[in-house]
LOMARVEX-892309 format. One record per residue: residue number from 1; x negated, y, z negated of N, C-alpha, C, O in turn. Coordinates in pm, 1 decimal. Layout:
REM residues N
+-----+----------+----------+----------+----------+----------+----------+----------+----------+----------+----------+----------+----------+
!   k !       nX !       nY !       nZ !      caX !      caY !      caZ !       cX !       cY !       cZ !       oX !       oY !       oZ !
+-----+----------+----------+----------+----------+----------+----------+----------+----------+----------+----------+----------+----------+
! NUM !        X !        Y !        Z !        X !        Y !        Z !        X !        Y !        Z !        X !        Y !        Z !
...
+-----+----------+----------+----------+----------+----------+----------+----------+----------+----------+----------+----------+----------+
//
This chain:
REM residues 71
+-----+----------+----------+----------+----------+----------+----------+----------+----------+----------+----------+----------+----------+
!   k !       nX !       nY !       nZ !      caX !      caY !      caZ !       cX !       cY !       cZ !       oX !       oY !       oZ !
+-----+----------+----------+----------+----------+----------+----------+----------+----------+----------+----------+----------+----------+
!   1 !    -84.2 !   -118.0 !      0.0 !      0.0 !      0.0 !      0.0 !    -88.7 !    124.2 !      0.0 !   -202.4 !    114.6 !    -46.1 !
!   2 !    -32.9 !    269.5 !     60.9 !   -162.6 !    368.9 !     94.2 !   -120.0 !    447.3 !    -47.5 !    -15.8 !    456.1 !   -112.5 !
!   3 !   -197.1 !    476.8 !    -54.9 !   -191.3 !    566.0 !   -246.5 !   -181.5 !    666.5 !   -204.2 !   -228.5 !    685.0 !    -91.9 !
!   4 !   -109.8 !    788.0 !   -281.8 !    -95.4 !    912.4 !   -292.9 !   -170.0 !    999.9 !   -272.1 !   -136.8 !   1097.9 !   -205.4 !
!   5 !   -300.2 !    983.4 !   -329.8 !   -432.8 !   1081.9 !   -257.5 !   -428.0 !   1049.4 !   -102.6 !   -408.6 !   1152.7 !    -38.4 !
!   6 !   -442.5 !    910.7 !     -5.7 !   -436.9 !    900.7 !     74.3 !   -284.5 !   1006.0 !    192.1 !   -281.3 !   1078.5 !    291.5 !
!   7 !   -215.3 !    963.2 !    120.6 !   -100.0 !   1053.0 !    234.0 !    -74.3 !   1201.1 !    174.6 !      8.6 !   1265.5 !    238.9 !
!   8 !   -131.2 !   1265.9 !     63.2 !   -131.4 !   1415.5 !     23.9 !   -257.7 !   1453.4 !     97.9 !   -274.3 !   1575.4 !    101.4 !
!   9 !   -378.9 !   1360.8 !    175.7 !   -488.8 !   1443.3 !    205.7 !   -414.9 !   1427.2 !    361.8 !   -415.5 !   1526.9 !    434.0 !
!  10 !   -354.9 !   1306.9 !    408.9 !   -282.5 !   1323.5 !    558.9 !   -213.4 !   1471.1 !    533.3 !   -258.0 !   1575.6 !    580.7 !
!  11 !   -109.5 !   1461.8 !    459.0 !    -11.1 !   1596.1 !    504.4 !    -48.9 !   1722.8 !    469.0 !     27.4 !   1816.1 !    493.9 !
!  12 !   -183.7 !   1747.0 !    400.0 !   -244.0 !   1894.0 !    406.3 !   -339.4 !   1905.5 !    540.2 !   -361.0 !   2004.5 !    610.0 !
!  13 !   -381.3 !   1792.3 !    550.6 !   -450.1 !   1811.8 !    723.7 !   -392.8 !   1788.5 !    840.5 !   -454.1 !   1763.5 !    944.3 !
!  14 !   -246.9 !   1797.2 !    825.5 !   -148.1 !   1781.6 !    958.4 !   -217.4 !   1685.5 !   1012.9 !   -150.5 !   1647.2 !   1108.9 !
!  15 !   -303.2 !   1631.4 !   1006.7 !   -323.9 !   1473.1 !   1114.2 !   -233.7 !   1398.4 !   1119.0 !   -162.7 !   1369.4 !   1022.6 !
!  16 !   -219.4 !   1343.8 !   1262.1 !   -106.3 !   1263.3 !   1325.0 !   -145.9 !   1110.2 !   1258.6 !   -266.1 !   1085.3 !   1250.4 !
!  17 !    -72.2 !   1032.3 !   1222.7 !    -77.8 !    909.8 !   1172.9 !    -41.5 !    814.0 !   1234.6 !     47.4 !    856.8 !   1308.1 !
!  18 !    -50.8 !    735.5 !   1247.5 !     10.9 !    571.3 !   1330.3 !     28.5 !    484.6 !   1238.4 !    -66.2 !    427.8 !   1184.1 !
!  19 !    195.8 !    455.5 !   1198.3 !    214.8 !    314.9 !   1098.7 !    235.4 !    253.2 !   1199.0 !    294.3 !    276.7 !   1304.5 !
!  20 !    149.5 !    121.6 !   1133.3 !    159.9 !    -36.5 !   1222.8 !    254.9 !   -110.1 !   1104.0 !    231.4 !   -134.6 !    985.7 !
!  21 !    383.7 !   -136.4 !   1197.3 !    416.1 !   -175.3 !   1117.3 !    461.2 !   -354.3 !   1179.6 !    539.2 !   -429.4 !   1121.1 !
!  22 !    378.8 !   -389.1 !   1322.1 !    421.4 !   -537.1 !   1321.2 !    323.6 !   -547.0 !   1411.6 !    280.2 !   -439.2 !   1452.0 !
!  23 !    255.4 !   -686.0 !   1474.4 !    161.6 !   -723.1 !   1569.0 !    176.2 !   -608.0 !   1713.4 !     80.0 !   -602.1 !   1790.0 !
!  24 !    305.4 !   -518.5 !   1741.6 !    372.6 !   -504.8 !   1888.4 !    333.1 !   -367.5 !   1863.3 !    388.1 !   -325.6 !   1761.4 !
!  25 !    262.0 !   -287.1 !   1915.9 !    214.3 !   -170.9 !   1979.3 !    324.2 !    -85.1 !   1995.9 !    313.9 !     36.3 !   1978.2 !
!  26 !    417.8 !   -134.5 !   2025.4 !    522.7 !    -39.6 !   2138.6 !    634.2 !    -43.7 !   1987.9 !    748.8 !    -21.3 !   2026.9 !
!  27 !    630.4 !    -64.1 !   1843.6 !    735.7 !    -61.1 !   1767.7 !    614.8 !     49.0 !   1683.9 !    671.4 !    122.1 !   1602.6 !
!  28 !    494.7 !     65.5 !   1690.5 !    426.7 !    156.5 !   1620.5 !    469.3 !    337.3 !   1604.2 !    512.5 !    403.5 !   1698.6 !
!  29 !    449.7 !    381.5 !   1491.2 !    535.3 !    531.4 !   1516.9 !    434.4 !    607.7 !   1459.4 !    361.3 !    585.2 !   1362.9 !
!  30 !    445.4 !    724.0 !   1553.4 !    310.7 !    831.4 !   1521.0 !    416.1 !    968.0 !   1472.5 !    530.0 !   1010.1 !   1492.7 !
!  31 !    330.3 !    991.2 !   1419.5 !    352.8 !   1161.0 !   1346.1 !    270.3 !   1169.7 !   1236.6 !    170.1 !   1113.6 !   1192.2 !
!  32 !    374.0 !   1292.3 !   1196.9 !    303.9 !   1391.3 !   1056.9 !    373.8 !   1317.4 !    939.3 !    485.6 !   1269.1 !    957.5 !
!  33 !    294.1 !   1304.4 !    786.5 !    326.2 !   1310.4 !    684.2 !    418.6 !   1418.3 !    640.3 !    377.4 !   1533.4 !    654.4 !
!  34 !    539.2 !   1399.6 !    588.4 !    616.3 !   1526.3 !    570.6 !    614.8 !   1508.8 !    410.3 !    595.0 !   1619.1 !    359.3 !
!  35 !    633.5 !   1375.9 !    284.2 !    653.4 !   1339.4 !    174.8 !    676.0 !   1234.0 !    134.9 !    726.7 !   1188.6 !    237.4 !
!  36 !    679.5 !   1156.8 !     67.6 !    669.5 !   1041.1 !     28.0 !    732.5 !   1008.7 !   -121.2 !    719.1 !   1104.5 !   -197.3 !
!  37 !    797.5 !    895.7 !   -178.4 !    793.9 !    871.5 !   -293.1 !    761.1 !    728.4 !   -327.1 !    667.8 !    676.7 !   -265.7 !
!  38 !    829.5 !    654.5 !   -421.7 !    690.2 !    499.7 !   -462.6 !    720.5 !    426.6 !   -396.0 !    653.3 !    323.7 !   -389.7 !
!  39 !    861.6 !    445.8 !   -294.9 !    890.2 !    296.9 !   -172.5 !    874.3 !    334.0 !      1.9 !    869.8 !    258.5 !     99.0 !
!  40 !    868.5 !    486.3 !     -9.2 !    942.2 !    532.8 !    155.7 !    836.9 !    613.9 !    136.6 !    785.0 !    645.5 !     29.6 !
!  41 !    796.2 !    659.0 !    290.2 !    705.3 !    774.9 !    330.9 !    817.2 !    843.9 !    478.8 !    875.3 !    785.8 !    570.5 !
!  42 !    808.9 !    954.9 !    449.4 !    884.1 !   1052.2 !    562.2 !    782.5 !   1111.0 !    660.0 !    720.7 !   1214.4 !    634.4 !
!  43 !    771.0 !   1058.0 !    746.2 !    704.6 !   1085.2 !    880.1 !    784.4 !   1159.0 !    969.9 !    894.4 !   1114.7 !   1002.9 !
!  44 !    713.1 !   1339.6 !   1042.8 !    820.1 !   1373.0 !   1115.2 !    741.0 !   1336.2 !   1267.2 !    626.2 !   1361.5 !   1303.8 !
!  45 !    856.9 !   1264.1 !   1339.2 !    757.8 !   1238.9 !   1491.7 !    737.3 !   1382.6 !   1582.8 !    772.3 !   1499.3 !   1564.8 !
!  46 !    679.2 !   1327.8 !   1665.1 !    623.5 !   1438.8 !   1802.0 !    792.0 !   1538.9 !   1822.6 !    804.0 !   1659.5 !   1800.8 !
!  47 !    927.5 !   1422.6 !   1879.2 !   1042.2 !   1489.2 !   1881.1 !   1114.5 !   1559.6 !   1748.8 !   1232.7 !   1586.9 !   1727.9 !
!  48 !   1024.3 !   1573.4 !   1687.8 !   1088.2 !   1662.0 !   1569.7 !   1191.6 !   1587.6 !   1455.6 !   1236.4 !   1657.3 !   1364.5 !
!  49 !   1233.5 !   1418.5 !   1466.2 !   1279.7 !   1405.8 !   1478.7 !   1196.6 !   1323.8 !   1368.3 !   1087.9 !   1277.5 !   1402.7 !
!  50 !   1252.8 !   1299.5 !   1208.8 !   1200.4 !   1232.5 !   1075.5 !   1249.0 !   1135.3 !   1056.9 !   1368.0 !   1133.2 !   1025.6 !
!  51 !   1158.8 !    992.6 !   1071.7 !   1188.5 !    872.8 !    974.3 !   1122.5 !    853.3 !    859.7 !   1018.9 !    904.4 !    817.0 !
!  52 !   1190.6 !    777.8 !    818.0 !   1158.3 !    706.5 !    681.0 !   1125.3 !    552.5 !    668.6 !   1196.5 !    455.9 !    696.0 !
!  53 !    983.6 !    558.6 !    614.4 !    933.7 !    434.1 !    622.4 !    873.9 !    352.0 !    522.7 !    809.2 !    424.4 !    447.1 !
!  54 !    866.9 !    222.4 !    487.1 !    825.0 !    187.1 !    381.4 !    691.2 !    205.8 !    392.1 !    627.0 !    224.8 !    495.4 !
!  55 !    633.2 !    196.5 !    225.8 !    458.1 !    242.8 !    187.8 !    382.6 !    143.9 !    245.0 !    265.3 !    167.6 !    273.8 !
!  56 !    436.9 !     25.0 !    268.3 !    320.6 !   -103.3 !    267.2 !    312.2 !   -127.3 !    373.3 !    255.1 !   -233.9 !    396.4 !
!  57 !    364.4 !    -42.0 !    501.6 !    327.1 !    -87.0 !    624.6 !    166.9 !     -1.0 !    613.7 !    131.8 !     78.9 !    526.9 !
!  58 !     90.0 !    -49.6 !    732.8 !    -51.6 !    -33.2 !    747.6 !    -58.0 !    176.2 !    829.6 !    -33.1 !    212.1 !    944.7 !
!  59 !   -102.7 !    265.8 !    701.5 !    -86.7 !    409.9 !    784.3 !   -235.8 !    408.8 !    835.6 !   -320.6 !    349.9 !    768.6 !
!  60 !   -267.8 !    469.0 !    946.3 !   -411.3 !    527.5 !   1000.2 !   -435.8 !    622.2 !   1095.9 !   -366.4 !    617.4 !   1197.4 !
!  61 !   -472.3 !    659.3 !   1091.5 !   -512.6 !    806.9 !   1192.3 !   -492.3 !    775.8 !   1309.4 !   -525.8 !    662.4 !   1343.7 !
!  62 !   -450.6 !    837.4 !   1376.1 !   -379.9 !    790.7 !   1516.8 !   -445.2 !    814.4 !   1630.8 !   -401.9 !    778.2 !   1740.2 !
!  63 !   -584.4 !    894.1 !   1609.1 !   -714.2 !    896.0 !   1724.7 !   -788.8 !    797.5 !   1671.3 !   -909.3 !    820.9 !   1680.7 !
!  64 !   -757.7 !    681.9 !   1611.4 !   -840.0 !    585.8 !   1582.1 !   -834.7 !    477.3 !   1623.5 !   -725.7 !    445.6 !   1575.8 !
!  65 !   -880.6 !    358.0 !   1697.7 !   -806.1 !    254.4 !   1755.3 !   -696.4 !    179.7 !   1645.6 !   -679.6 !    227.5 !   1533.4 !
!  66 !   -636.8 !     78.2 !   1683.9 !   -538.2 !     36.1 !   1667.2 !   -578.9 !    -62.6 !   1556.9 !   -657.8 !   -141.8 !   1608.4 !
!  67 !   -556.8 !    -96.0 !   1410.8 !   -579.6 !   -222.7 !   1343.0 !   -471.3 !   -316.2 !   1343.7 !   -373.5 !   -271.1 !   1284.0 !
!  68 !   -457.1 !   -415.3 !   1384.1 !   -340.0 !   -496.3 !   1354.1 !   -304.8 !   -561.3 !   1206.4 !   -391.1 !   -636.0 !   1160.3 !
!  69 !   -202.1 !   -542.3 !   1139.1 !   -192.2 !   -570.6 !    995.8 !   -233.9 !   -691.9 !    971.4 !   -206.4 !   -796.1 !   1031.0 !
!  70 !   -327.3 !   -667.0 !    846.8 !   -432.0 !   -784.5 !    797.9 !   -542.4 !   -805.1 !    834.3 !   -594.8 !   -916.5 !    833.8 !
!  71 !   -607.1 !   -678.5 !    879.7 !   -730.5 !   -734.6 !    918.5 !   -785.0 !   -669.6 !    800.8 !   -904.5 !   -680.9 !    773.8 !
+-----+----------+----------+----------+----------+----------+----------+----------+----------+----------+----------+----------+----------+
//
């Protein structure tokens, strides 16, 4: 799960994020950290447009290649 220092240093540096959240590339969702609490993180995407996602999917910088969960 990403700890709180981790997604308060994402959403003061507006860096775009990529949760992986299954083996499939194309279900992955990029945006901004908007807030978070101890189960959900609020990501707003490119369309302006905010989901809510659980903590324990895999978050990482989104100019970074791709990790597939569990490595």
């Amino acid at each position: 799960m990403i700890t709180d220092d981790q997604l308060n240093s994402y959403r003061l540096s507006g860096e775009m994020v990529r949760v992986v959240r299954d083996q499939l590339e194309d279900n992955d969702v990029k945006g901004i950290v908007v807030a978070w609490n101890e189960e959900q993180v609020m990501i707003r995407r490119r369309n302006r447009k905010v989901v809510k996602l659980d903590r324990n999917y895999s978050y990482q910088p989104a100019d970074e290649p791709r990790k597939n969960p569990g490595e």
